[in-house]
C-alpha positions in Angstrom: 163.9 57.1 63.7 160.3 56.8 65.0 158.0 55.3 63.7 154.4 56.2 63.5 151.3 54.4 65.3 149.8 53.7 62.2 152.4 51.8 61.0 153.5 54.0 57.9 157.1 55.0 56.8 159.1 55.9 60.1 159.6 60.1 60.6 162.7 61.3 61.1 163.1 63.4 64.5 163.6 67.0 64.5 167.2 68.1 65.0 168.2 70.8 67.9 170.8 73.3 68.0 169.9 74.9 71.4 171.5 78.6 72.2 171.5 79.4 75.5 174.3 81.6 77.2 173.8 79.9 81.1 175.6 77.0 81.3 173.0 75.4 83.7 169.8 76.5 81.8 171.7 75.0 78.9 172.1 71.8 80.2 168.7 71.8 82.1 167.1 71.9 78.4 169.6 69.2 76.8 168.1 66.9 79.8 164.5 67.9 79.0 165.0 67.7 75.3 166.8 64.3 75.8 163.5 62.9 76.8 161.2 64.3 74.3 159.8 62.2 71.6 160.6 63.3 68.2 163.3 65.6 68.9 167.5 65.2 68.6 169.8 67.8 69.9 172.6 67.8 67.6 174.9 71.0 69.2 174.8 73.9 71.8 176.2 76.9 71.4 177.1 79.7 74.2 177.2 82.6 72.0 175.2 84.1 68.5 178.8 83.6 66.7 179.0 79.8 67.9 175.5 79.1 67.0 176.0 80.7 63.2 179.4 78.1 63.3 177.7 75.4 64.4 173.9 75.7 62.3 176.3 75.9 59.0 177.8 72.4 60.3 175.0 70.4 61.4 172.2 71.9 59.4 169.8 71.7 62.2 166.0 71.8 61.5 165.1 74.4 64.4 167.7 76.5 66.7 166.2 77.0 70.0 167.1 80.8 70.4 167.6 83.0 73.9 167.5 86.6 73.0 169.9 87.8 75.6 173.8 86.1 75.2 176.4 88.1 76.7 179.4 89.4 74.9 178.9 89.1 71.1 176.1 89.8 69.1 172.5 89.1 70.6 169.9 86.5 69.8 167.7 89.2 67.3 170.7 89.8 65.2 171.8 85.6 65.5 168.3 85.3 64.2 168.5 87.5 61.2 171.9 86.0 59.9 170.3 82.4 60.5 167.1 82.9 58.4 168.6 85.1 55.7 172.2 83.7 55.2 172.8 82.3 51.6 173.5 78.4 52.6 171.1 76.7 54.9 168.2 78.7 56.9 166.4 76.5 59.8 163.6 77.6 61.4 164.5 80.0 64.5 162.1 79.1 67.9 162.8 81.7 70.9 163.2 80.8 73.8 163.0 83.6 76.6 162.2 85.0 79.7 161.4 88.7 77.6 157.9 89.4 76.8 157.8 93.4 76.2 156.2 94.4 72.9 159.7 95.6 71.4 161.4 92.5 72.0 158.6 90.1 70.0 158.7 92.6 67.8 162.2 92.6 67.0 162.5 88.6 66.9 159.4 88.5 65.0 161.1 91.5 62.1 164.3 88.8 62.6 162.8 85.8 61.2 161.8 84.0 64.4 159.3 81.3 63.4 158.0 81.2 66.9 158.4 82.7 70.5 157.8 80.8 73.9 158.7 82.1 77.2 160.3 79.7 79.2 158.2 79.4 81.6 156.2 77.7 79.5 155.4 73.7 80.2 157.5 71.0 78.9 154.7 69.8 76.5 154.1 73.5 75.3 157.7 73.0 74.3 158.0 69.8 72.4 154.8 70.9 70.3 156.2 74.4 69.1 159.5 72.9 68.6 157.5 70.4 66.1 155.6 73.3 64.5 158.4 74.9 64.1 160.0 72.5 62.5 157.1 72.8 60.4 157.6 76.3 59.5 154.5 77.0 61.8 154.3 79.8 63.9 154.3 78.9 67.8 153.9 81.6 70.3 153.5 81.6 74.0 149.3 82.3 75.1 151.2 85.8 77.0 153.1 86.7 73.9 149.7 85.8 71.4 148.2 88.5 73.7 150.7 90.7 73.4 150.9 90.5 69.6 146.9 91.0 69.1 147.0 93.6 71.8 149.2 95.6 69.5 148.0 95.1 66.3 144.3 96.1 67.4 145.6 99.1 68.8 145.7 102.2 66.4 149.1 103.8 65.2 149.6 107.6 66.5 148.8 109.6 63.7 151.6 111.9 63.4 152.2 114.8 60.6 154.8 114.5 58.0 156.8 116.8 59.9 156.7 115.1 63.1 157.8 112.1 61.3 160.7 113.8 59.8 161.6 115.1 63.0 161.4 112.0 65.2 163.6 110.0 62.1 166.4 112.9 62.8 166.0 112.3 66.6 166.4 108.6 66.0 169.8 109.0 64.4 171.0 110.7 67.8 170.8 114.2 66.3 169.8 117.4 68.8 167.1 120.0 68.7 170.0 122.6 66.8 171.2 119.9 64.7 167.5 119.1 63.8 166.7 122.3 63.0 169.6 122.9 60.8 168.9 119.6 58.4 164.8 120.7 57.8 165.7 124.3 57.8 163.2 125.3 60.5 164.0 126.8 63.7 165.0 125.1 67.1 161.8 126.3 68.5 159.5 124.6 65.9 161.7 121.6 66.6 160.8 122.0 70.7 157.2 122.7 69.7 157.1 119.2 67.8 158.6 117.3 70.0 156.1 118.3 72.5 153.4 117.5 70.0 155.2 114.3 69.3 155.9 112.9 73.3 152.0 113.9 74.0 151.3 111.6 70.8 153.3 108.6 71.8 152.6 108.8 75.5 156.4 109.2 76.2 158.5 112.5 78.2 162.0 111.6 76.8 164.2 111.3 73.8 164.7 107.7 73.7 161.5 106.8 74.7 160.0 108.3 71.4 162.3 106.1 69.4 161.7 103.2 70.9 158.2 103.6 70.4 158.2 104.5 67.2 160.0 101.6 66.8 157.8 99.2 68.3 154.8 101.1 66.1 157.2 100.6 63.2 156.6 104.6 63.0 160.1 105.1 61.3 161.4 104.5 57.9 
């Protein structure tokens, strides 16, 4: 334990269970973490699956999360299980090279307590871990942007029937499939589409649905 400058009861450190997929980047931020005051690594895991076993074992206080891990599932859905599994919940801090506006969003939706890029500075580290730890939110100054950017800018304002129509598209359904579930013809469903790609600043399929669910546009 450490103990505290002003001489009061000693603080326990905040335990680590780091995620990381690269072996190398793995071990580069045991060494870092190794020297950081406050702070214990207790486990590393290489995959989402591993880092589920091992946070129901050690009980960590924060997992340090990448979003991208191979084979398996990903560091969004890792996240969701952590922080809404019945037994214990730590705090999730990302840990990425991905700033795009659907990938905060996602972690963010997930449960992520923070998100830091990693090129962020060793000391930007240690503190988020801490707030984290915390159950502070800690987010990088480019993904702060991002998130203010976004939530100052005004949803497209899109008709009921567009909506319907781009929640059909979003299941993977076509323009004769579409029609045939709202019972309107294939070229009203062309004719929206349009209206709806011109709305969302998009020219393709499955660039409307990401959008709209970056926007949070569908139900």
């Amino acid at each position: 334990m450490t103990a505290p400058a002003d001489g009061g009861p000693a603080r326990a450190p905040v335990r680590i269970l780091v995620c990381d997929d690269h072996v190398v980047v793995r071990a580069g931020l045991l060494a870092l973490l190794d020297s950081a005051p406050g702070i214990e690594v207790v486990g590393e895991a290489g995959t989402g699956e591993e880092a589920l076993a091992l946070s129901a074992r050690l009980a960590p206080d924060v997992v340090l999360m990448d979003l991208q891990l191979g084979a398996g599932i990903d560091g969004v859905e890792t996240t969701r299980r952590l922080t809404t599994g019945t037994g214990h919940a730590p705090y999730v801090l990302v840990l990425t090279t991905y700033d795009t506006d659907a990938d905060i969003t996602r972690a963010i939706e997930a449960g992520a307590t923070g998100y830091l890029l990693k090129a962020e500075r060793p000391e930007e580290l240690f503190a988020a871990i801490h707030a984290a730890a915390q159950g502070r939110t800690a987010l990088s100054g480019p993904v702060a942007g991002r998130v203010m950017a976004s939530l100052r800018k005004p949803r497209p304002a899109l008709t009921d029937r567009e909506r319907d129509i781009l929640a059909q598209l979003a299941t993977g359904l076509g323009n004769r499939e579409i029609a045939r579930a709202l019972f309107i013809s294939e070229a009203t469903v062309k004719t929206h589409l349009r209206r709806i790609y011109d709305k969302l600043g998009v020219d393709t399929r499955a660039g409307a649905v990401a959008v709209a669910k970056e926007q949070r546009l569908l139900p």
